[in-house]
C-alpha positions in Angstrom: 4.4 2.4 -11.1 6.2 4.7 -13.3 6.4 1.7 -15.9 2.7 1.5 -15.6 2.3 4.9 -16.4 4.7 4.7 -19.6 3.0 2.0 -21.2 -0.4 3.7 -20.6 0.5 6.7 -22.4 2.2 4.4 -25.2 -0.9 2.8 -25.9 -3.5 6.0 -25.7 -0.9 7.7 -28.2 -1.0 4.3 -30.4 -4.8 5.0 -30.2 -5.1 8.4 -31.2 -2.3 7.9 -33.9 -4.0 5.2 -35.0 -7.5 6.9 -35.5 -5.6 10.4 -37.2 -4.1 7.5 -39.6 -7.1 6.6 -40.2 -9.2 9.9 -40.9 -6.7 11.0 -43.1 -6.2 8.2 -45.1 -10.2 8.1 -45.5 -10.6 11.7 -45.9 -7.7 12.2 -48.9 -8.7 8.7 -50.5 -10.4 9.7 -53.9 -13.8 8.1 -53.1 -16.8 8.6 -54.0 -19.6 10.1 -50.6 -20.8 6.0 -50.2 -18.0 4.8 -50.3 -16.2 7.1 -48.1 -19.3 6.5 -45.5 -18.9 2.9 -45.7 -15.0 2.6 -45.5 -15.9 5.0 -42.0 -18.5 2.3 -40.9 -15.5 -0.2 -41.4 -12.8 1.5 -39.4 -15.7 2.9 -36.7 -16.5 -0.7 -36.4 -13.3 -2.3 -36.3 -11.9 0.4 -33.8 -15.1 -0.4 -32.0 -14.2 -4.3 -31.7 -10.4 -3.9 -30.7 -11.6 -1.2 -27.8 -13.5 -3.9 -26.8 -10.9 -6.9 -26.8 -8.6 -3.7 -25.0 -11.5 -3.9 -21.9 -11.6 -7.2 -21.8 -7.7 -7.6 -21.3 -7.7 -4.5 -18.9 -10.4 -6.6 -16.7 -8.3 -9.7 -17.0 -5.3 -8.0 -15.7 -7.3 -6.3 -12.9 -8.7 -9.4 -11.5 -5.3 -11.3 -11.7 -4.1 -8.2 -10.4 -6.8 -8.0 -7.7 -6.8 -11.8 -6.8 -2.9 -12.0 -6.3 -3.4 -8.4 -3.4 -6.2 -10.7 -2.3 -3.8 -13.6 -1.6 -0.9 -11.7 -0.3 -2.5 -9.6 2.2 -4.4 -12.9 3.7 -0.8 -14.3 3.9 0.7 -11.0 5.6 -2.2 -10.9 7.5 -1.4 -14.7 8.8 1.9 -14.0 10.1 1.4 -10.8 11.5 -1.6 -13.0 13.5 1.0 -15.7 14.3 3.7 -13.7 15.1 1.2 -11.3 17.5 -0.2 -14.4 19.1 3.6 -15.8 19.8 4.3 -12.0 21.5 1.2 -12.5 23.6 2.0 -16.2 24.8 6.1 -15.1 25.8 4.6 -11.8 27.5 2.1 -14.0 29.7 5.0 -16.9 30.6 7.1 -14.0 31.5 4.6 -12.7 33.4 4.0 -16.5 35.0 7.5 -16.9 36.0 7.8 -13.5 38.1 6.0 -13.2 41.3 2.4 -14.5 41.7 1.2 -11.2 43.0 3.3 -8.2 41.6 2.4 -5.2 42.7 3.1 -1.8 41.3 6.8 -0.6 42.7 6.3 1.9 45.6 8.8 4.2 46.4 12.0 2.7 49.0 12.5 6.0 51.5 15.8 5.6 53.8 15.6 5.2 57.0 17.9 8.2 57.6 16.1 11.5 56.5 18.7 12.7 55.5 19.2 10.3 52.6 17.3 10.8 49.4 14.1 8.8 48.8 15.3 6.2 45.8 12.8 5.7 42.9 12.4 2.1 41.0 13.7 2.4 37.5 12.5 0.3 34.9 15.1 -1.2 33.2 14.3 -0.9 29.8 13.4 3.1 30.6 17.0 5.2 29.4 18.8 6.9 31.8 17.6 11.0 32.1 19.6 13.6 33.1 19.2 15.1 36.7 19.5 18.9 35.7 16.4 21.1 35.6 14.8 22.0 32.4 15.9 25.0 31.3 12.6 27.0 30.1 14.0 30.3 29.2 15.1 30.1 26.0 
């Protein structure tokens, strides 16, 4: 980006260089008034023409520019799809292979009362520590 913005300012000071150069070449030229007007015409004219070919290029670029984000975010978009849709189909045969009805885990309480009642843990959950939260700070 920064490379971007280097040769943009590169090219608006070849511009205004450019157009000082030429003022002051047509202002201390020993010309008569017509022919200081008409040599003005001429460089208004030809600075006119390469602004011009400078657009062109600059909407060139963009669409290149535009057309190649157009192409790569259909093909991110693809295989984020195909890699979504292969989650989806492992979750579901995971699912198939378990029980036909599963239920949501109940809590197991001992027979003894004594015992503590025992909580399913998910797997996948990490272990948390036993000790109260200590809100006093």
């Amino acid at each position: 980006m920064e490379k971007n913005n280097n040769s943009r300012d590169f090219v608006l000071g070849a511009l205004i260089g450019s157009v000082a150069g030429a003022v002051t070449a047509l202002i201390l030229a020993p010309k008569s008034g017509g022919e200081f007007r008409q040599d003005l015409n001429t460089q208004a004219g030809r600075l006119k023409d390469r602004s011009y070919e400078w657009k062109d290029q600059a909407v060139t670029k963009s669409s290149e520019m535009a057309a190649m984000a157009k192409e790569k975010s259909a093909v991110i978009s693809k295989n984020v799809q195909d890699q979504s849709s292969g989650v989806v189909e492992k979750v579901k045969s995971f699912r198939s292979k378990g029980k036909p009805e599963e239920q949501a885990p109940q809590l197991v309480t001992a027979k003894d009362p004594s015992l503590p009642t025992v909580h399913p843990v998910d797997p996948l959950t990490p272990p948390t520590s036993t000790e109260p939260l200590n809100t006093n700070r």
